[in-house]
C-alpha positions in Angstrom: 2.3 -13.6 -9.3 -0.5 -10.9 -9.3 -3.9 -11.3 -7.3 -6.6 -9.2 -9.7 -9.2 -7.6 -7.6 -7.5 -8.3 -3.8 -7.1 -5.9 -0.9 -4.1 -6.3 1.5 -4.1 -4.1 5.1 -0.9 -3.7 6.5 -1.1 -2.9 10.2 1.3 -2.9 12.9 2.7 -0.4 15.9 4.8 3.0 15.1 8.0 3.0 13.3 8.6 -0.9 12.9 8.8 -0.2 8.6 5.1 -0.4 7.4 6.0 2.3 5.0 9.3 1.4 4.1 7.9 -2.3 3.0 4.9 -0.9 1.4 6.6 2.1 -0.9 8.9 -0.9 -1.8 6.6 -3.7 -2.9 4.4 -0.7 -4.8 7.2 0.3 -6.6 8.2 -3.3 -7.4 4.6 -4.7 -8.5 3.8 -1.2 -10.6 7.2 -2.2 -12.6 6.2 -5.6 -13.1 2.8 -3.9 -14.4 0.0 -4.0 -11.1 -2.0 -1.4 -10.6 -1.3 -0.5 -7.3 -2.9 1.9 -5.1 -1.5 3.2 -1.6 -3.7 5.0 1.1 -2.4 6.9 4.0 -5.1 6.8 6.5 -3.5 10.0 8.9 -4.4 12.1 5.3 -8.1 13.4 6.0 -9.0 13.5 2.5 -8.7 9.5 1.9 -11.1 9.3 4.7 -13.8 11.2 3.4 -13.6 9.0 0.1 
């Protein structure tokens, strides 16, 4: 089931699988057809957008 238009923030301390769940469920949803959009915050660029 897709949610148009919803934001999800995934927090959580250091090396507990953030990353590991998130690359998995945006590969999943983008083959079921979501857009999907993923954001690493320690990358200064996506900050200054």
């Amino acid at each position: 089931m897709f949610y148009p238009k919803k934001t999800a923030i995934l927090l959580g301390p250091r090396q507990v699988g953030k990353t590991f769940l998130l690359k998995k469920l945006f590969m999943e949803l983008s083959a079921l057809g979501a857009r999907c959009h993923y954001y690493n915050l320690e990358i200064p660029k996506y900050l200054k957008e």
